[in-house]
C-alpha positions as protocol buffer text, in pm:
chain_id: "A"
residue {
  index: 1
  type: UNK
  ca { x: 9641 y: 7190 z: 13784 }
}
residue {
  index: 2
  type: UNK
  ca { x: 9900 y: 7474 z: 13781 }
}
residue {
  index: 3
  type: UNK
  ca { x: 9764 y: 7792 z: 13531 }
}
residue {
  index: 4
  type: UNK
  ca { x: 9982 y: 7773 z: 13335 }
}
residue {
  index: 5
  type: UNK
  ca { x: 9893 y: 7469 z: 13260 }
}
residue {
  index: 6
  type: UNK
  ca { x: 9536 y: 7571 z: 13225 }
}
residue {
  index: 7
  type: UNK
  ca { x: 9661 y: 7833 z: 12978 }
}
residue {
  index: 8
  type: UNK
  ca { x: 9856 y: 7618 z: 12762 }
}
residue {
  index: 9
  type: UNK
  ca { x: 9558 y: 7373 z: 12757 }
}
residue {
  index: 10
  type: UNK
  ca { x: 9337 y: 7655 z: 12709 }
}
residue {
  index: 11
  type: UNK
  ca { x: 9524 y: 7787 z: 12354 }
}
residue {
  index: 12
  type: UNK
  ca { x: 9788 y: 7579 z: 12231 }
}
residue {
  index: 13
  type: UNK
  ca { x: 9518 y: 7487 z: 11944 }
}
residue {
  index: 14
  type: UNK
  ca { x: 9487 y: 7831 z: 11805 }
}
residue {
  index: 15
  type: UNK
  ca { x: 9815 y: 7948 z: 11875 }
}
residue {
  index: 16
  type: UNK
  ca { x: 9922 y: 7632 z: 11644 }
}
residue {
  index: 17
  type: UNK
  ca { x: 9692 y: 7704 z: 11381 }
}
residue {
  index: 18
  type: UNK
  ca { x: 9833 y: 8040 z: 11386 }
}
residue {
  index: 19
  type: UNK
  ca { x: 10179 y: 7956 z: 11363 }
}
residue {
  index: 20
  type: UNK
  ca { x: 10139 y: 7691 z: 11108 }
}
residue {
  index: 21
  type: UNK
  ca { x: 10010 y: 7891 z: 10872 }
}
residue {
  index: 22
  type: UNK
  ca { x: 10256 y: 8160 z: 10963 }
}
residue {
  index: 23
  type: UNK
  ca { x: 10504 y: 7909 z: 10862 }
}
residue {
  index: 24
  type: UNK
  ca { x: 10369 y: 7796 z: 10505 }
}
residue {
  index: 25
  type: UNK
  ca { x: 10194 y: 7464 z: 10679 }
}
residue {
  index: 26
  type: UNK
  ca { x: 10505 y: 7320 z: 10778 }
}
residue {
  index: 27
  type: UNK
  ca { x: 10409 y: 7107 z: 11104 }
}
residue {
  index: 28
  type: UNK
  ca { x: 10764 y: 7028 z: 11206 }
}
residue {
  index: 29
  type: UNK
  ca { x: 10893 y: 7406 z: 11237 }
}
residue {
  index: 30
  type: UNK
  ca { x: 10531 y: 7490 z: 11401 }
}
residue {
  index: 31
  type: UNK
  ca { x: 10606 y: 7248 z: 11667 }
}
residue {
  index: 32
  type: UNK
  ca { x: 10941 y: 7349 z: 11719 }
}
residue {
  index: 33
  type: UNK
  ca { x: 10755 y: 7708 z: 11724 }
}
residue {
  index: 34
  type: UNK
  ca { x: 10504 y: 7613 z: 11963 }
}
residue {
  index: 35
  type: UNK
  ca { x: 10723 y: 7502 z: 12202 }
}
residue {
  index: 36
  type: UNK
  ca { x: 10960 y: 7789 z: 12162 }
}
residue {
  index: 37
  type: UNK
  ca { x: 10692 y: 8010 z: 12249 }
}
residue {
  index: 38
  type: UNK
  ca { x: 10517 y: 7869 z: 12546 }
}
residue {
  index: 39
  type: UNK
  ca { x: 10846 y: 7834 z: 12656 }
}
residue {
  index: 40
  type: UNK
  ca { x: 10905 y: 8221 z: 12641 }
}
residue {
  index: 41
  type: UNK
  ca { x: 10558 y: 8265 z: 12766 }
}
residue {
  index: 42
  type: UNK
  ca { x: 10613 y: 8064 z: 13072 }
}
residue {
  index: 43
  type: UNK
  ca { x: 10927 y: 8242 z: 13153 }
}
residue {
  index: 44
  type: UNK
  ca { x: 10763 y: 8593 z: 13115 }
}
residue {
  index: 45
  type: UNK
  ca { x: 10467 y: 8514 z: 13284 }
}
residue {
  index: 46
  type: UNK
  ca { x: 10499 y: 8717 z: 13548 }
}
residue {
  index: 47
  type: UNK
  ca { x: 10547 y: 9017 z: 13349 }
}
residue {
  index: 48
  type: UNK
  ca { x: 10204 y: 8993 z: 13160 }
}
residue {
  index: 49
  type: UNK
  ca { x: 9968 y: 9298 z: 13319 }
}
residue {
  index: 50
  type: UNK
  ca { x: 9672 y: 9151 z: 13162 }
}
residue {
  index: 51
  type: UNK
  ca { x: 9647 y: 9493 z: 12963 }
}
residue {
  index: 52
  type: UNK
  ca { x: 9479 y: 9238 z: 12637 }
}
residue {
  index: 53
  type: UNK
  ca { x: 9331 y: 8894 z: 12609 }
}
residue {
  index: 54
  type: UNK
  ca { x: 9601 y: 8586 z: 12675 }
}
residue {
  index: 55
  type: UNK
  ca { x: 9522 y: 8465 z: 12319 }
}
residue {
  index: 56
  type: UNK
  ca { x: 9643 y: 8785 z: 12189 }
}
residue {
  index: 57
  type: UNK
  ca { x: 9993 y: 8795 z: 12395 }
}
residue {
  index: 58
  type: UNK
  ca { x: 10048 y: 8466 z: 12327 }
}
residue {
  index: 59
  type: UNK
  ca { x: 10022 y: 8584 z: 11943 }
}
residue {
  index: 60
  type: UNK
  ca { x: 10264 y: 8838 z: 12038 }
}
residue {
  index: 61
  type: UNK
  ca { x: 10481 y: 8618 z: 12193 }
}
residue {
  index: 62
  type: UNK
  ca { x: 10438 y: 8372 z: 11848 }
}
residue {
  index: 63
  type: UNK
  ca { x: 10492 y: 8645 z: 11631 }
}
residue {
  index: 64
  type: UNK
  ca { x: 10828 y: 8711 z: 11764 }
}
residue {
  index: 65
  type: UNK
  ca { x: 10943 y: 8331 z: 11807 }
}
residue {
  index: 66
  type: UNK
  ca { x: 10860 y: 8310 z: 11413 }
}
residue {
  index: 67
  type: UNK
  ca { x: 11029 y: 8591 z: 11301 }
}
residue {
  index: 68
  type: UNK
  ca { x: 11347 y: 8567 z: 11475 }
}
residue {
  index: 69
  type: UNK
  ca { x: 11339 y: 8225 z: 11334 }
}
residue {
  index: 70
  type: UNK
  ca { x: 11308 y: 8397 z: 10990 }
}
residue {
  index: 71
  type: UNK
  ca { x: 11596 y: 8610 z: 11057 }
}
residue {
  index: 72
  type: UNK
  ca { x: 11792 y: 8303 z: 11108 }
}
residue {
  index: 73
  type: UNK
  ca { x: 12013 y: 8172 z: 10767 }
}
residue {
  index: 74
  type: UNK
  ca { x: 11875 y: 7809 z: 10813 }
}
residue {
  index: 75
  type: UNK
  ca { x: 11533 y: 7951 z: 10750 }
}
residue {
  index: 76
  type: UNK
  ca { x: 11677 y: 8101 z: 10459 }
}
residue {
  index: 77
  type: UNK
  ca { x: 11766 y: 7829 z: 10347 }
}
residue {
  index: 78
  type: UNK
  ca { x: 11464 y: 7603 z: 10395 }
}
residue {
  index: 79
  type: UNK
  ca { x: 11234 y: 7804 z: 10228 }
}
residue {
  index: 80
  type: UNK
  ca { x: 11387 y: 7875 z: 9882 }
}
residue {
  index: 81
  type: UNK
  ca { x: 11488 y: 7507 z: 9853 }
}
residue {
  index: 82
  type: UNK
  ca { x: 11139 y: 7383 z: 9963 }
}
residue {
  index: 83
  type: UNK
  ca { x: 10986 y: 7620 z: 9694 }
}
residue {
  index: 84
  type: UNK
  ca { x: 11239 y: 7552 z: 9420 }
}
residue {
  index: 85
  type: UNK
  ca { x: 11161 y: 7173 z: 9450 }
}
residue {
  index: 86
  type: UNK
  ca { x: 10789 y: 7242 z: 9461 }
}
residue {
  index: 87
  type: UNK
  ca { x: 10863 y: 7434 z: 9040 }
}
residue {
  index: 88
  type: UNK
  ca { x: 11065 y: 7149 z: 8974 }
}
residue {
  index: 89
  type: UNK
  ca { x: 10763 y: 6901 z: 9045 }
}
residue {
  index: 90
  type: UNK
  ca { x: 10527 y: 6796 z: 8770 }
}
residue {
  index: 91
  type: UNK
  ca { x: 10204 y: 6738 z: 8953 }
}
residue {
  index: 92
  type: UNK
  ca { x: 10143 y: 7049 z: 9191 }
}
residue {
  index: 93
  type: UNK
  ca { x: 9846 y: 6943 z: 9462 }
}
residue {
  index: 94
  type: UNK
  ca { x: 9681 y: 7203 z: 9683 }
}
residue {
  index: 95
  type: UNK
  ca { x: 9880 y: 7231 z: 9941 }
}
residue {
  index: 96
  type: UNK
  ca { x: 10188 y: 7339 z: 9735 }
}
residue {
  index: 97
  type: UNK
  ca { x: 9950 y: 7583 z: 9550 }
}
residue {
  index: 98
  type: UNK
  ca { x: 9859 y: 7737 z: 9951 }
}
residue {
  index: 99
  type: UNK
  ca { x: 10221 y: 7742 z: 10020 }
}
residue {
  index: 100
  type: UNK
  ca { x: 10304 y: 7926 z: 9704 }
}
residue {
  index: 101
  type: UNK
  ca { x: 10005 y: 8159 z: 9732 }
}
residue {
  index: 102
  type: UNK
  ca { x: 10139 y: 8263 z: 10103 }
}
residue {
  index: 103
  type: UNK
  ca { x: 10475 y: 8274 z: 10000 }
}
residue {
  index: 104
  type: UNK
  ca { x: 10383 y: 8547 z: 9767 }
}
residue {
  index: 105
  type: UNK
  ca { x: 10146 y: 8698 z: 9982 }
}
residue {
  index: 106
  type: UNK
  ca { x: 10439 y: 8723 z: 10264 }
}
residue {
  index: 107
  type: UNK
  ca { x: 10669 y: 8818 z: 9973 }
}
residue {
  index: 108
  type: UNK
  ca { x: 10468 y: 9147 z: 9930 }
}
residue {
  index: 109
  type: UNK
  ca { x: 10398 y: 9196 z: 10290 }
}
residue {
  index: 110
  type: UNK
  ca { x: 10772 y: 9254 z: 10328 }
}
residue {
  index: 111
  type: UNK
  ca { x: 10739 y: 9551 z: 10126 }
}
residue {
  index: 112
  type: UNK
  ca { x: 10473 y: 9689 z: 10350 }
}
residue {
  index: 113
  type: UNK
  ca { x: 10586 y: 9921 z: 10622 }
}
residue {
  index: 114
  type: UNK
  ca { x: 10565 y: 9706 z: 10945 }
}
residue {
  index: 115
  type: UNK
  ca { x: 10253 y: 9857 z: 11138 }
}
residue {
  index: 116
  type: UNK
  ca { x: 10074 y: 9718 z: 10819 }
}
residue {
  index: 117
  type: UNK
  ca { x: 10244 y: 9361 z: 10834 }
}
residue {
  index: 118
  type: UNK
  ca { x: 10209 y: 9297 z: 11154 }
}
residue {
  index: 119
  type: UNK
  ca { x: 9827 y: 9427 z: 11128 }
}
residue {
  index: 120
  type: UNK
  ca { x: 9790 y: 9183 z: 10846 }
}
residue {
  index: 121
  type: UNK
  ca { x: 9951 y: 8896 z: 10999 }
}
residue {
  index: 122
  type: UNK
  ca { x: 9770 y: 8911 z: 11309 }
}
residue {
  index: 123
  type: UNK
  ca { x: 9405 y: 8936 z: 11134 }
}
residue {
  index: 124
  type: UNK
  ca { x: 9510 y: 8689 z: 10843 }
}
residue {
  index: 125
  type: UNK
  ca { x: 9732 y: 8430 z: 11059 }
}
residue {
  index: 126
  type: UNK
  ca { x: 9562 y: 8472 z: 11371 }
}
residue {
  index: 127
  type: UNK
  ca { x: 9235 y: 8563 z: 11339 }
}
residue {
  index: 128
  type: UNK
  ca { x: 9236 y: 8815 z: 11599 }
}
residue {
  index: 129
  type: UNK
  ca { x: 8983 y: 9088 z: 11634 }
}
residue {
  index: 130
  type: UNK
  ca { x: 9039 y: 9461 z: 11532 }
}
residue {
  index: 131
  type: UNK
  ca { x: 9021 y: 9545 z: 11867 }
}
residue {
  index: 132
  type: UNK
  ca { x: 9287 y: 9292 z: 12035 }
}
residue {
  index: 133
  type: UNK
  ca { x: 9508 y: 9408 z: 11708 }
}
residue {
  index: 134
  type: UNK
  ca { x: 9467 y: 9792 z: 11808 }
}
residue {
  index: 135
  type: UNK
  ca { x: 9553 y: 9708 z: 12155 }
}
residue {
  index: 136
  type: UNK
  ca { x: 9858 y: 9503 z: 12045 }
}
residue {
  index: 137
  type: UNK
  ca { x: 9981 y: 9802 z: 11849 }
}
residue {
  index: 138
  type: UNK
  ca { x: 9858 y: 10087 z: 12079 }
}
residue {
  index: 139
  type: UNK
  ca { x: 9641 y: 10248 z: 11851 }
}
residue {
  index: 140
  type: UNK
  ca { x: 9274 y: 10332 z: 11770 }
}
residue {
  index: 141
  type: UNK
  ca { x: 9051 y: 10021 z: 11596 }
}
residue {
  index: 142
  type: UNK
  ca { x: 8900 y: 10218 z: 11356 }
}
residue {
  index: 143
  type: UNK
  ca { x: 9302 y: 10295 z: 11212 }
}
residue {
  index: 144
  type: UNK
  ca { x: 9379 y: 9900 z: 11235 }
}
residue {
  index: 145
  type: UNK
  ca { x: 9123 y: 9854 z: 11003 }
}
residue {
  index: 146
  type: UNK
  ca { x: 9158 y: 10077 z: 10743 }
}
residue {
  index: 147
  type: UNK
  ca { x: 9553 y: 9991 z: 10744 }
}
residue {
  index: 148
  type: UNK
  ca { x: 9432 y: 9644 z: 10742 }
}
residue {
  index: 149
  type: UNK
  ca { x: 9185 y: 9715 z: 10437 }
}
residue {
  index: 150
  type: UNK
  ca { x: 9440 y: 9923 z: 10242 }
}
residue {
  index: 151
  type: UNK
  ca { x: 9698 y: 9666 z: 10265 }
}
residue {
  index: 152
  type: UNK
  ca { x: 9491 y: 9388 z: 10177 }
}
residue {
  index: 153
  type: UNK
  ca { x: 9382 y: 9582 z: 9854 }
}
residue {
  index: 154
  type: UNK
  ca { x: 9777 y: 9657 z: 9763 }
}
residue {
  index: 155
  type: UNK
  ca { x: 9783 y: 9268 z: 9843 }
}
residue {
  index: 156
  type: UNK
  ca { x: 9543 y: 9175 z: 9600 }
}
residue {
  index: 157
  type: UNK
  ca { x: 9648 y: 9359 z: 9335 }
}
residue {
  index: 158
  type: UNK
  ca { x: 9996 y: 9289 z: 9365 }
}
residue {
  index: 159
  type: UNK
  ca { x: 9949 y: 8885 z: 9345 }
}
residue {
  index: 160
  type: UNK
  ca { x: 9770 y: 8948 z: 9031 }
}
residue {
  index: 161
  type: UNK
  ca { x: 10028 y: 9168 z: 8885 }
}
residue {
  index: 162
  type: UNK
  ca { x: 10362 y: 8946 z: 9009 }
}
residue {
  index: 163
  type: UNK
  ca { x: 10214 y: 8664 z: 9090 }
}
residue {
  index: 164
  type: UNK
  ca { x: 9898 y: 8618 z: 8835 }
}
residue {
  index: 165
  type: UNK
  ca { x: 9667 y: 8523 z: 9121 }
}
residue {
  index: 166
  type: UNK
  ca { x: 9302 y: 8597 z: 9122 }
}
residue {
  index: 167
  type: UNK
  ca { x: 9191 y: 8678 z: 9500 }
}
């Protein structure tokens, strides 16, 4: 078995779960964005220096794949339409109630300055560690955490201000 191979075996799982809920639980465009980014992975391979965990590159490498597909119009496009279909709808179920909550909650994170996004995204989304976040971002833990902490306040109390949620 090639390493690669290994590797993709290894963390496609998490790397899913991380992109799925990156995209609002949509398992179509996850799968589209898995692929996309083991694709990019494989052809950089040979540029990772091991400097942090595989998990966390491939994050990285995620992170990116997701949000130049958010930069895209079709995205766009896609996401008010799901969301104005889901008002429209008389009988709201749980998963529509997730997808609203994150839309919000990425709503306000586009306000945030982007060391503080991607800090959030990578400890909410990915469930990475302080510690493969600082490296990721070249700085100390200890700062990763308090922006992390700070932003998730400003989080909280904006989705009960705009949004009327109680986190």
């Amino acid at each position: 078995m090639d390493i690669f191979e290994e590797i993709y075996i290894a963390y496609k799982d998490d790397i899913y779960r991380f992109i799925y809920k990156l995209t609002g639980y949509d398992s179509a465009l996850s799968e589209e964005l898995l692929s996309e980014t083991f694709f990019r992975a494989f052809v950089s391979f040979g540029n990772f220096k091991g400097l942090c965990e595989i998990k966390t590159w491939l994050c990285q490498i995620a992170k990116n794949t997701y949000s130049g597909y958010v930069r895209s119009e079709i995205r766009k496009k896609r996401l008010f339409s799901k969301f104005e279909k889901a008002e429209k709808a008389e009988d709201f179920t749980e998963d529509i109630e997730n997808k609203e909550l994150l839309f919000c909650i990425q709503s306000i994170l586009k306000g945030c300055d982007k060391k503080a996004r991607d800090i959030v995204q990578y400890r909410m989304f990915a469930g990475l560690k302080f510690k493969e976040i600082a490296s990721i971002l070249d700085m100390k833990e200890t700062t990763a955490k308090v922006i992390f902490y700070r932003t998730r306040a400003v989080i909280q109390i904006q989705l009960k201000e705009k949004f009327g949620y109680e986190v």
